[in-house]
C-alpha positions as CSV (number, residue, x, y, z in Angstrom):
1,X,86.8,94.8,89.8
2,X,83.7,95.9,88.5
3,X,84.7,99.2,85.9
4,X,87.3,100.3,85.1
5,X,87.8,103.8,82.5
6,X,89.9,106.6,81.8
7,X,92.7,104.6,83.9
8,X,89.8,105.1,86.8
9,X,89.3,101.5,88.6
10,X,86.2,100.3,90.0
11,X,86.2,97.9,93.0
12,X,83.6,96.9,95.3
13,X,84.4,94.0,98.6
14,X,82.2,91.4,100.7
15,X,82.3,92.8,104.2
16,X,83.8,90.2,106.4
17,X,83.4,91.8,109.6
18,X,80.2,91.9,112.0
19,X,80.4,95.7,111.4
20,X,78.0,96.9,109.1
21,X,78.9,99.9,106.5
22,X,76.6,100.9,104.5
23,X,76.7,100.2,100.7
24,X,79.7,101.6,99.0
25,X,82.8,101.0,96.0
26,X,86.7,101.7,96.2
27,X,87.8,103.8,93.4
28,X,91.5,103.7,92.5
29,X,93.1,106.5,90.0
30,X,97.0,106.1,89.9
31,X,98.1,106.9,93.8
32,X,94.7,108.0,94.5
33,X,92.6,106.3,96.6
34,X,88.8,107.1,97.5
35,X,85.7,105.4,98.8
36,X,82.0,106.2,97.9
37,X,78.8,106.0,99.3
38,X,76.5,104.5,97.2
39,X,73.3,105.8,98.4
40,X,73.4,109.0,98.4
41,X,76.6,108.8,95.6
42,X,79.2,110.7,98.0
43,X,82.8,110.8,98.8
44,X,83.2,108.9,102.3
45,X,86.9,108.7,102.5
46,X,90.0,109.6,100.2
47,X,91.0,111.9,97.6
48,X,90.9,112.4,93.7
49,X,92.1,114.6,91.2
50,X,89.1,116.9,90.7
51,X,88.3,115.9,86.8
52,X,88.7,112.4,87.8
53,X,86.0,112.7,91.3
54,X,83.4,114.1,88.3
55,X,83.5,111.3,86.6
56,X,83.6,108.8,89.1
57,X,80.3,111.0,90.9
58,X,78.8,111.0,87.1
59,X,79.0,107.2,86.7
60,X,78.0,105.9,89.9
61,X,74.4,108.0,89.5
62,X,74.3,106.7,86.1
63,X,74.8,103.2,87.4
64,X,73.5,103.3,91.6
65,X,70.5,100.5,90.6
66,X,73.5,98.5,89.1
67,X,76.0,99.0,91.7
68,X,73.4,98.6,94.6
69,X,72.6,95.3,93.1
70,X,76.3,94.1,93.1
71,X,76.3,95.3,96.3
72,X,73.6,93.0,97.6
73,X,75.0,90.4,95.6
74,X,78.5,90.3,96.9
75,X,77.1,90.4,100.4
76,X,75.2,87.2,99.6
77,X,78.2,85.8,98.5
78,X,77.4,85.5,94.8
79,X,79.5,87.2,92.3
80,X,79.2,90.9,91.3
81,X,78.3,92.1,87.5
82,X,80.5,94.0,85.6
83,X,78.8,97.7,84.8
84,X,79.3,99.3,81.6
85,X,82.5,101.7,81.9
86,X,81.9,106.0,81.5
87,X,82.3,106.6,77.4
């Protein structure tokens, strides 16, 4: 976990297959589950409540040099840093 606000969760994985996605986080919001792109910041899979995909798109451009570097840090096998939740 890497956020979490507004009862939005942040998660982001170490890809342990040979297959190579590119850069992206799971978001989790009650039953909803969605996955984003980092890189351009865009939905890639799932669904979210409509207020709740604003602010989930709104954070991640606030944050893409952060989440790009957990990215690349988790894929080196060192831990991710948190990154300061949407106030």
């Amino acid at each position: 976990e890497i956020s979490r606000f507004y009862g939005i969760v942040i998660r982001m994985f170490v890809e342990v297959t040979a297959q190579h996605h590119a850069p992206h986080f799971h978001v989790y919001y009650q039953d909803s589950i969605a996955v984003y792109a980092i890189n351009p910041v865009e939905l890639l899979e799932g669904t979210l409540p409509p207020r709740q995909k604003r602010l989930v798109e709104a954070w991640a451009e606030l944050h893409q040099d952060e989440l790009m570097s957990d990215w690349n840090n988790l894929q080196a096998g060192r831990k991710p840093a948190p990154i300061a939740p949407l106030q």
